[in-house]
GUKOL-490696 format. One line per field, with one value per residue (C-alpha): residue number from 1; residue in three letters; x, y, z. Coordinates in steps of 0.02 Angstrom, whole numbers, plus 50000, padded with zeros to 5 digits. Example, Ala and Ser with C-alpha at 12.3 -4.5 7.8 and 13.67 -1.06 7.14 Angstrom:
i: [1; 2];
aa: [ALA; SER];
X: [50615; 50684];
Y: [49775; 49947];
Z: [50390; 50357];
//
This chain:
i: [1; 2; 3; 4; 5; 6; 7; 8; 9; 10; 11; 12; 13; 14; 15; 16; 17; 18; 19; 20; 21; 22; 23; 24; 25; 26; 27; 28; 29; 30; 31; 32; 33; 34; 35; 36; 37; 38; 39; 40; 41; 42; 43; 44; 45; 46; 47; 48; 49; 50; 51; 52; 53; 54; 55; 56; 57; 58; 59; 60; 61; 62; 63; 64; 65; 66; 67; 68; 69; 70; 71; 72; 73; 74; 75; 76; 77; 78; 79; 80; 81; 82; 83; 84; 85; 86; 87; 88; 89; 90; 91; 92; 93; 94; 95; 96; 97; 98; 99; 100; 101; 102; 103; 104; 105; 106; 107; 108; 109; 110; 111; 112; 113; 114; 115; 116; 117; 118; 119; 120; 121; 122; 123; 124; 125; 126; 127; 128; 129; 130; 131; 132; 133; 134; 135; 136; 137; 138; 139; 140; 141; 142; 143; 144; 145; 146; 147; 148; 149; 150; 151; 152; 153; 154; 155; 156; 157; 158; 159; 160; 161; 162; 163; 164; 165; 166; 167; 168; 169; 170; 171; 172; 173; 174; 175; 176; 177; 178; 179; 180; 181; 182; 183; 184; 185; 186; 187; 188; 189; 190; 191; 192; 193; 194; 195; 196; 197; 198; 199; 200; 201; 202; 203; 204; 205; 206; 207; 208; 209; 210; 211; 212; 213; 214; 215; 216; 217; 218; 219; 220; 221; 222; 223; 224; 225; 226; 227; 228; 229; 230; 231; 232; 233; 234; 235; 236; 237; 238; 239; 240; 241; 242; 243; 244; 245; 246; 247; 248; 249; 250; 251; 252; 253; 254; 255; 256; 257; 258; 259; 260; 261; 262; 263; 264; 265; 266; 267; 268; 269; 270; 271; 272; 273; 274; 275; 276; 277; 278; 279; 280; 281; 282; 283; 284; 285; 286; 287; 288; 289; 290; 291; 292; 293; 294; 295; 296; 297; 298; 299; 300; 301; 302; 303; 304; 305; 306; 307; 308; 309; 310; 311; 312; 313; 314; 315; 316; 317; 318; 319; 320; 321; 322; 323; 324; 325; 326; 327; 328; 329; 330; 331; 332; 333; 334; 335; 336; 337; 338; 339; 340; 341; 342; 343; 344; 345; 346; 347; 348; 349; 350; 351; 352; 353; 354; 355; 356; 357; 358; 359; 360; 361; 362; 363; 364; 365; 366; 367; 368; 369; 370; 371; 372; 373; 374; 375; 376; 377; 378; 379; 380; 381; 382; 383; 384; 385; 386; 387; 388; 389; 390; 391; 392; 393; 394; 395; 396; 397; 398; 399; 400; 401; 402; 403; 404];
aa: [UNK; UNK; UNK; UNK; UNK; UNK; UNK; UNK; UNK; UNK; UNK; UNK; UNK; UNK; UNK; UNK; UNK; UNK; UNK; UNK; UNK; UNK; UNK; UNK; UNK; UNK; UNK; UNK; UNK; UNK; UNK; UNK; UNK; UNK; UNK; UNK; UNK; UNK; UNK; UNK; UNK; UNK; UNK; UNK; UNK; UNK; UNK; UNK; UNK; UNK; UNK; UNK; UNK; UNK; UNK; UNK; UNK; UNK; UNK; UNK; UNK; UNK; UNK; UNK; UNK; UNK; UNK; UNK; UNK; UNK; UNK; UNK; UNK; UNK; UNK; UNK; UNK; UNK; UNK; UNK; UNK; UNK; UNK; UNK; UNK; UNK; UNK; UNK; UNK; UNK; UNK; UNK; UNK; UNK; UNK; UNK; UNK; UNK; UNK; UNK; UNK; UNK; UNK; UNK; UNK; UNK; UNK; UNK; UNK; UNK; UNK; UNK; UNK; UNK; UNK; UNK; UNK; UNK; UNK; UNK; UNK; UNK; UNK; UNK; UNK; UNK; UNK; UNK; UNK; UNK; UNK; UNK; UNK; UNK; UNK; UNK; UNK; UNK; UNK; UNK; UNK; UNK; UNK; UNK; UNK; UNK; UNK; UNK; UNK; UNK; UNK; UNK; UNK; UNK; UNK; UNK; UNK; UNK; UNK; UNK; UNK; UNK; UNK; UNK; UNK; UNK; UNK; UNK; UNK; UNK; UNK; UNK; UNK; UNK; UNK; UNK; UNK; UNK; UNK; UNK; UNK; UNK; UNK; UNK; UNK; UNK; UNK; UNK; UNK; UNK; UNK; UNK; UNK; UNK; UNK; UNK; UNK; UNK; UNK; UNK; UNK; UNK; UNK; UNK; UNK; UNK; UNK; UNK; UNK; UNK; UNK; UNK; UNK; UNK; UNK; UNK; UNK; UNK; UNK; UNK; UNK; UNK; UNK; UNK; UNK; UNK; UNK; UNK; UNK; UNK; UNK; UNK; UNK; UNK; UNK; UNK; UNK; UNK; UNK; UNK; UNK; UNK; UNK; UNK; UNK; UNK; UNK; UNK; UNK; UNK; UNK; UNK; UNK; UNK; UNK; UNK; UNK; UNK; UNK; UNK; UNK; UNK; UNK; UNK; UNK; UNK; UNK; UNK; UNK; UNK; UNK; UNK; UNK; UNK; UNK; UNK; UNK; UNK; UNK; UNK; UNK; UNK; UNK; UNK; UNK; UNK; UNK; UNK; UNK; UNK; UNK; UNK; UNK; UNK; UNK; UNK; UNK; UNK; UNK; UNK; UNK; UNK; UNK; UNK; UNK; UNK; UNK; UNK; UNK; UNK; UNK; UNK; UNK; UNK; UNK; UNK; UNK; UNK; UNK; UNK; UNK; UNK; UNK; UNK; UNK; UNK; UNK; UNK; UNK; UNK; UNK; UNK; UNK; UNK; UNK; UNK; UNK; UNK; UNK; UNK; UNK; UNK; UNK; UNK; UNK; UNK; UNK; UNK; UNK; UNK; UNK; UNK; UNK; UNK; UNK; UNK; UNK; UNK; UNK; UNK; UNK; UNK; UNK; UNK; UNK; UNK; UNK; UNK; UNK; UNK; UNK; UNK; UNK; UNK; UNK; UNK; UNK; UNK; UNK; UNK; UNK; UNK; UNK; UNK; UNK; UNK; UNK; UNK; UNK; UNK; UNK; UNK; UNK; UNK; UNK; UNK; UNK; UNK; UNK; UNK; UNK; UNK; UNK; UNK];
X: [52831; 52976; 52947; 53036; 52979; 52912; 52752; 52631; 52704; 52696; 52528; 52510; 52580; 52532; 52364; 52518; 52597; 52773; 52786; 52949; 53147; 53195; 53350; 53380; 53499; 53539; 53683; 53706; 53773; 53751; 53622; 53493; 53614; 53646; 53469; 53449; 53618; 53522; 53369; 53473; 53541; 53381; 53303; 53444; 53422; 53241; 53188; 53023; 53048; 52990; 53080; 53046; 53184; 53145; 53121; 52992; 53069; 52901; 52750; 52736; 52704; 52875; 52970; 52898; 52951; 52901; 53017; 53081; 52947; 52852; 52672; 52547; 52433; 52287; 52391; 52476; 52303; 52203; 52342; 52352; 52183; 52169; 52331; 52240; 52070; 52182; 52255; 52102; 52016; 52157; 52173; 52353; 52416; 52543; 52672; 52672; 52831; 52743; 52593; 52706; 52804; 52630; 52584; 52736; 52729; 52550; 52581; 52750; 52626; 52463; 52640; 52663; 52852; 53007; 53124; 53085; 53229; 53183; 53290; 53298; 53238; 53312; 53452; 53401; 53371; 53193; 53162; 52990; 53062; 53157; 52974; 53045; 53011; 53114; 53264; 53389; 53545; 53572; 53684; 53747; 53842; 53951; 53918; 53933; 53894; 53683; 53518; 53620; 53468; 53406; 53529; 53665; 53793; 53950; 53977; 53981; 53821; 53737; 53838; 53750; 53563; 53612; 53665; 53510; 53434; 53541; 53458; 53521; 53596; 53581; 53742; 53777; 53884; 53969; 54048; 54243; 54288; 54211; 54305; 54385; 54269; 54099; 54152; 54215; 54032; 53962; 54064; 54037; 53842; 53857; 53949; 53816; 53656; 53713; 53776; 53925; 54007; 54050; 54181; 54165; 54331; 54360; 54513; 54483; 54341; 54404; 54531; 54374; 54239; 54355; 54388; 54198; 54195; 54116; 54179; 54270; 54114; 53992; 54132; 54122; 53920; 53915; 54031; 53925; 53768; 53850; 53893; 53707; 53649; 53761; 53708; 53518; 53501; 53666; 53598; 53604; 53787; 53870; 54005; 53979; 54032; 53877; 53793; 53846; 53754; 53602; 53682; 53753; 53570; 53507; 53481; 53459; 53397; 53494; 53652; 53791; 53642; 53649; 53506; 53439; 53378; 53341; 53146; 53165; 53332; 53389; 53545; 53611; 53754; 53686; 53690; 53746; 53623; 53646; 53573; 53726; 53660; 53809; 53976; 54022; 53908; 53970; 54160; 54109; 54040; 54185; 54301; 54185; 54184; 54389; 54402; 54275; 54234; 54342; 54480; 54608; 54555; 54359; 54259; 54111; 53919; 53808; 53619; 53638; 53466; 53470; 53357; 53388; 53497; 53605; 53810; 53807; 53971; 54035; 53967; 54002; 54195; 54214; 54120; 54145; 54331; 54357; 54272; 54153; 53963; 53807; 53605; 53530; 53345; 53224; 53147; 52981; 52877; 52885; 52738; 52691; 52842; 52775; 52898; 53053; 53095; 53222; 53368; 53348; 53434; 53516; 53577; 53672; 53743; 53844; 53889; 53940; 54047; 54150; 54214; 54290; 54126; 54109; 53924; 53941; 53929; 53800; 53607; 53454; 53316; 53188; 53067; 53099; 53184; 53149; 53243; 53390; 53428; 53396; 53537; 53648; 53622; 53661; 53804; 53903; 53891; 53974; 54055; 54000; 53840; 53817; 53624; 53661; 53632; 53471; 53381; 53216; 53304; 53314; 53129; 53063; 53179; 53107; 52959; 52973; 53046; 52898; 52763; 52823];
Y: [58783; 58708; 58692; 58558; 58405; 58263; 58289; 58323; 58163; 58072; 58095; 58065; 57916; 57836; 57735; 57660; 57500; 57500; 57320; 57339; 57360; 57532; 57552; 57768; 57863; 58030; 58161; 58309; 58224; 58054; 57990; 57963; 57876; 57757; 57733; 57680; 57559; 57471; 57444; 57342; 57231; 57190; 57150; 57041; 56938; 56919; 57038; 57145; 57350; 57511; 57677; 57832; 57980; 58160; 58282; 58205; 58224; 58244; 58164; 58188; 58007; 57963; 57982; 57808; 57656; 57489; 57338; 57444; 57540; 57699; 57683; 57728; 57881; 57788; 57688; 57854; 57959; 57830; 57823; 58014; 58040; 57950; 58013; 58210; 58140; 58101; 58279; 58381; 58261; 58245; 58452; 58438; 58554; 58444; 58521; 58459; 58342; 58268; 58213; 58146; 58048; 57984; 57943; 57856; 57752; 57709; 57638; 57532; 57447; 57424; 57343; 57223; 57252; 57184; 57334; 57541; 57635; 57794; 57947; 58097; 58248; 58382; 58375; 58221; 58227; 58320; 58287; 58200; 58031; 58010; 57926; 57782; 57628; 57485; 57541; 57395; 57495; 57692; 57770; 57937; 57987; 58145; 58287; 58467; 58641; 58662; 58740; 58797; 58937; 58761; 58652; 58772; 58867; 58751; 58597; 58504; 58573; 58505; 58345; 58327; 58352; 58228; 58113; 58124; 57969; 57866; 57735; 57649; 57476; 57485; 57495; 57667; 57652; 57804; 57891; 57876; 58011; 58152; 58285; 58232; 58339; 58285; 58097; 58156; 58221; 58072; 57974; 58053; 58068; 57857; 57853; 57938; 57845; 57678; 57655; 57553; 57656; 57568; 57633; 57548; 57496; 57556; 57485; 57299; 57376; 57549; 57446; 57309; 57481; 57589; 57471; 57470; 57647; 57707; 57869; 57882; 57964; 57838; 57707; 57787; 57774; 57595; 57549; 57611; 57543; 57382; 57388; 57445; 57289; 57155; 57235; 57234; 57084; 56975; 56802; 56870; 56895; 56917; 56996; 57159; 57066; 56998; 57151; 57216; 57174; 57226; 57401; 57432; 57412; 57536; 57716; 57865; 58021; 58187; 58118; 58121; 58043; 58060; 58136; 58131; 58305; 58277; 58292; 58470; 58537; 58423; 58386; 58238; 58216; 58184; 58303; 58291; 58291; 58351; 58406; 58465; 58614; 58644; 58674; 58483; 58389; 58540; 58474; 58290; 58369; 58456; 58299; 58224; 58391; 58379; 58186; 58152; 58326; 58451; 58437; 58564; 58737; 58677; 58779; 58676; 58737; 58745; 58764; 58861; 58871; 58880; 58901; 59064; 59059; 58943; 58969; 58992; 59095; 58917; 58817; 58922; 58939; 58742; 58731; 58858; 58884; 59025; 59051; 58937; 58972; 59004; 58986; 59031; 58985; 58991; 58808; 58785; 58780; 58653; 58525; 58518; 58637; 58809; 58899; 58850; 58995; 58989; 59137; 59269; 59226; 59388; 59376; 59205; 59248; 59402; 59267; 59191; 59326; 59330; 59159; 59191; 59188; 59328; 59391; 59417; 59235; 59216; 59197; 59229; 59130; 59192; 59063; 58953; 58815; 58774; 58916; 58914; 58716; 58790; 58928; 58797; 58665; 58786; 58871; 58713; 58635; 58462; 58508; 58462; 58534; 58513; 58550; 58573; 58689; 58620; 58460; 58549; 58619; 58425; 58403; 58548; 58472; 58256; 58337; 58437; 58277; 58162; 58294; 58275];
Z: [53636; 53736; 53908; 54005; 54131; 54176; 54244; 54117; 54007; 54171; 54184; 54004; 53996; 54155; 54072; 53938; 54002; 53968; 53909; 53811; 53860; 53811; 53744; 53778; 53677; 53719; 53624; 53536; 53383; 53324; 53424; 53267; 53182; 53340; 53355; 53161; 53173; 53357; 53239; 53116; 53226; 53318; 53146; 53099; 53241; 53228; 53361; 53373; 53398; 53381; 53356; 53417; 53319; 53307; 53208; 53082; 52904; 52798; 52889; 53058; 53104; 52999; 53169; 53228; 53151; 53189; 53126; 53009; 52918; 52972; 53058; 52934; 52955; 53040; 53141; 53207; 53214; 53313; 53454; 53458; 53441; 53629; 53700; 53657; 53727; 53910; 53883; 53881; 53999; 54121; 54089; 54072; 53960; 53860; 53737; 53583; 53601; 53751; 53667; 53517; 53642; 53727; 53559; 53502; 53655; 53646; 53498; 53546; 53693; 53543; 53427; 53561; 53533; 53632; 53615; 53609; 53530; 53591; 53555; 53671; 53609; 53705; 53846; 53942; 54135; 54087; 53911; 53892; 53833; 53987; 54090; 54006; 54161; 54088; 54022; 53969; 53912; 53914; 53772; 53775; 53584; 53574; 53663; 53593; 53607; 53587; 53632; 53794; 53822; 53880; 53940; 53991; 53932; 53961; 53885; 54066; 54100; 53953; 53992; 54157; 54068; 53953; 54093; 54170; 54066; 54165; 54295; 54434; 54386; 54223; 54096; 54002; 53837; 53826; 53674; 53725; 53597; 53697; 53794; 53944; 54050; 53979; 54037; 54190; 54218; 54131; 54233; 54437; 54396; 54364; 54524; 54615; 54497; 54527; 54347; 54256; 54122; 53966; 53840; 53669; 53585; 53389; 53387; 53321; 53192; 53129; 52984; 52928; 52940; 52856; 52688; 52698; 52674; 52828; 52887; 53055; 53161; 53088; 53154; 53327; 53336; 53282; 53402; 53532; 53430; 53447; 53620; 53680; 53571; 53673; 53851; 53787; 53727; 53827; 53733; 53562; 53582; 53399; 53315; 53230; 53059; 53081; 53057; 52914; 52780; 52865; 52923; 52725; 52666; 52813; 52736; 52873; 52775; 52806; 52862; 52729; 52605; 52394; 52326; 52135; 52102; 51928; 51951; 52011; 51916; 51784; 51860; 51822; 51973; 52125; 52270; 52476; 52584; 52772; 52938; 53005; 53106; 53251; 53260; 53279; 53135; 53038; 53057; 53013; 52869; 52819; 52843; 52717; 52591; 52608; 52582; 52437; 52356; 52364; 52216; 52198; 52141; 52120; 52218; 52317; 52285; 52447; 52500; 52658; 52782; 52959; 53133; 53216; 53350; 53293; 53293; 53105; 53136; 53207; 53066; 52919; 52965; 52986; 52807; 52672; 52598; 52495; 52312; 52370; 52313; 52421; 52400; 52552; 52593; 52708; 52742; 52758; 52927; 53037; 53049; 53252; 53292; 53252; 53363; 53266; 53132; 53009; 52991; 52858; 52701; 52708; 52855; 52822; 52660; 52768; 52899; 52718; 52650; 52820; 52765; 52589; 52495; 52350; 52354; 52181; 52178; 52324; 52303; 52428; 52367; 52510; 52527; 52356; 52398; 52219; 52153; 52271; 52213; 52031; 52053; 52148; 52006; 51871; 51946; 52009; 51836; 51851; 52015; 52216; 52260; 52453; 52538; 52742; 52886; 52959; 52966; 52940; 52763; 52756; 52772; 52663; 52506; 52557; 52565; 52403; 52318; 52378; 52306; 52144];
//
C-alpha cells in the first residue's frame, strides 16, 4: 500500500535520535546512482555512513548499507523487530515503506554513523524519508514524467513534490540539465524555503570523465554527487580526481551493469543489465544501445518486463528499432511490496510489435524468467542481449543468479 505522509513515520521515528547529517537526494532518475557516487567519496576520505536506497534488489535488508556493505539479516531484524513493536504499541498503522524507513534509521543511530545517505522513495514533500531533522545538503537529480497518479500529472507538479525535501538554510544541488520549468519550480519554492540553489558545472570534468568511459548522464550525477560532498562536508574539500579510483571500483547493480549468465544459459558473452522503467532512463539506455551495441544491420535481443501502469508505449519507442527481438516476462513478486504487479507478457509484446518488432520473432515466457533468458540467449547468438524494463525484473534475475 502507498499512502502518503508524515505522521505515522513521525511518530515512528520520534524514540530514534537523529545523530547523523543527512545528506537527502530526491529525483526521478539518477538519484540511486548519486547516492552510491556520495558513499564513495565519504569512504575515501575516511568518513563513517549509512545508506538508505530503495527498492531492495534480493534481500530486503540489502537497501541499507553501512560503510559500504549491506547490514546483515540480524542486524536488520533486531532493529525492525522494535520499530514493529512501537507500531502496534503506538497503534499506528505504518505502511510498509514507513516501517523500512524507521528501521533503516534505527539502525544508522545503533551504527553510530556521521553521514545518512538517504534516498527518497516517492515524490518528496511527503515521502516517509523526508522526517529527516539534520539535513546537511539536499540534492534533487533529473526530473521526469512518473507515478503522476501520485505526484501529479505535469512535470512541474511532480517538480514541486520533489522540492519538498528542501529546508530552510540549507544548500540544494540541483541537476542543471533539467527542463527549464522544473528549475524554475525548483528554483521559486527555494525562494520561498529559505534555500540557496546550486548548479554543478560539467564543463571542467565532462573531457577527463569521458576518456574514462563514463557515459554523459552518469557525468551529470557525479557532478552533483560531488557538489553535495563539498557542501556536506566544507573541510574535506578535494578535487573530484581524487575520487576516482574509489568511484571506478564502485558497482551499482541494475544500472547499465554486465552480467555473466553462463550459470543459467551457457552463454558465454555477457549480457546488459537495466532498471530503466520510464520514458527518460529508457533514452539513457538507448544512447548506450546506439553507442556500444548496436552495429549496422544486427538486430539487438531484449528481456522486456514491466509494472502495470507504466508508459511502456513511451519506453518501448525510445528502445526497440526494427527486427529487433523480444522475451517478455513477468518478474517475480515483490518482497514487502505486494501491491506492485507486473504487465502481462502479452500485452507488452503488442506494445512490442507497434515498434518494428516481428512476433514471429517475439516470445512470452509467462512467469519463467528462466526460459525467457533461455530463448533470448539462444536467439541472439553472439549478438547484444539487453535485460530492462523494470528494476524489480532486476531483482527476480540477482535473485535467480544468487540461488544458484
Amino acid at each position: 500500500m502507498i499512502d502518503l505522509g508524515l505522521a505515522r513515520v513521525g511518530r515512528l521515528v520520534q524514540h530514534t535520535p537523529q545523530t547523523w547529517k543527512a545528506i537527502h537526494v530526491a529525483g526521478t532518475n539518477g538519484k540511486g546512482s548519486i547516492c552510491a557516487y556520495l558513499s564513495a567519496m565519504l569512504t575515501a576520505s575516511g568518513l563513517s555512513w549509512a545508506r538508505f536506497t530503495s527498492p531492495h534488489l534480493i534481500d530486503r535488508w540489502d537497501c541499507i548499507a553501512v560503510n559500504g556493505k549491506p547490514v546483515s539479516e540480524a542486524v536488520f531484524r533486531d532493529a525492525e523487530d522494535v520499530v514493529k513493536l512501537r507500531d502496534r504499541e503506538d497503534r499506528v498503522g505504518a505502511t510498509e515503506f514507513e516501517l523500512l524507513t524507521a528501521t533503516a534509521f534505527e539502525i544508522f543511530h545503533r551504527q553510530k554513523v556521521q553521514f545518512g545517505v538517504v534516498e527518497v522513495g516517492l515524490g518528496g514533500k511527503l515521502d516517509a524519508t523526508n522526517v529527516l531533522k539534520h539535513k546537511a545538503v539536499t540534492v534533487i537529480s533529473k526530473i521526469g514524467l512518473d507515478h503522476q497518479s501520485f505526484l501529479g500529472n505535469t512535470i512541474e507538479e511532480i517538480s514541486l513534490q520533489k522540492a519538498g525535501i528542501i529546508r530552510p538554510g540549507v544548500p540544494c544541488v540541483v541537476d542543471g540539465s533539467n527542463q527549464p520549468s522544473v528549475l524554475k519550480v525548483i528554483e521559486a519554492h527555494a525562494r520561498e524555503v529559505g534555500a540557496d540553489v546550486h548548479y554543478p558545472s560539467t564543463q571542467s570534468i565532462a573531457e577527463l570523465l569521458s576518456r574514462e568511459n563514463f557515459e554523459p548522464h552518469q557525468i551529470q550525477n557525479l557532478a552533483c554527487a560531488h557538489m553535495a560532498f563539498r557542501l556536506a562536508c566544507p573541510d574535506q574539500d578535494r578535487p573530484l580526481t581524487d575520487f576516482l579510483p574509489a568511484i571506478k571500483q564502485m558497482q551499482w547493480p541494475g544500472r547499465l551493469q554486465k552480467l555473466d549468465l553462463y550459470k543459467i544459459t551457457g552463454r558465454q558473452q555477457k549480457v546488459l543489465l537495466d532498471g530503466a522503467h520510464n520514458p527518460q532512463s529508457a533514452e539513457v539506455l538507448a544512447g548506450y544501445v546506439k553507442r556500444h551495441l548496436r552495429r549496422e544491420g544486427q538486430p539487438v535481443t531484449w528481456v522486456l518486463a514491466a509494472t502495470q501502469g507504466k508508459d511502456m508505449d513511451g519506453i518501448f519507442s525510445l528502445l526497440l528499432k526494427p527486427g529487433d527481438r523480444v522475451a517478455a516476462v513477468r518478474f517475480g513478486p515483490v518482497d514487502g511490496m505486494p501491491w506492485v504487479k507486473p504487465a502481462d507478457p502479452a500485452d507488452l509484446l503488442r506494445v512490442a510489435s507497434r515498434h518494428g518488432v516481428n512476433s514471429e520473432i517475439s516470445h512470452a515466457a509467462g512467469d519463467d524468467i528462466k526460459e525467457a533468458l533461455s530463448w533470448a540467449s539462444q536467439t541472439a547468438g553472439d549478438g547484444p542481449l539487453v535485460i530492462a524494463g523494470s528494476l524489480y525484473l532486476v531483482s527476480s534475475i540477482l535473485r535467480l543468479l544468487h540461488e544458484l
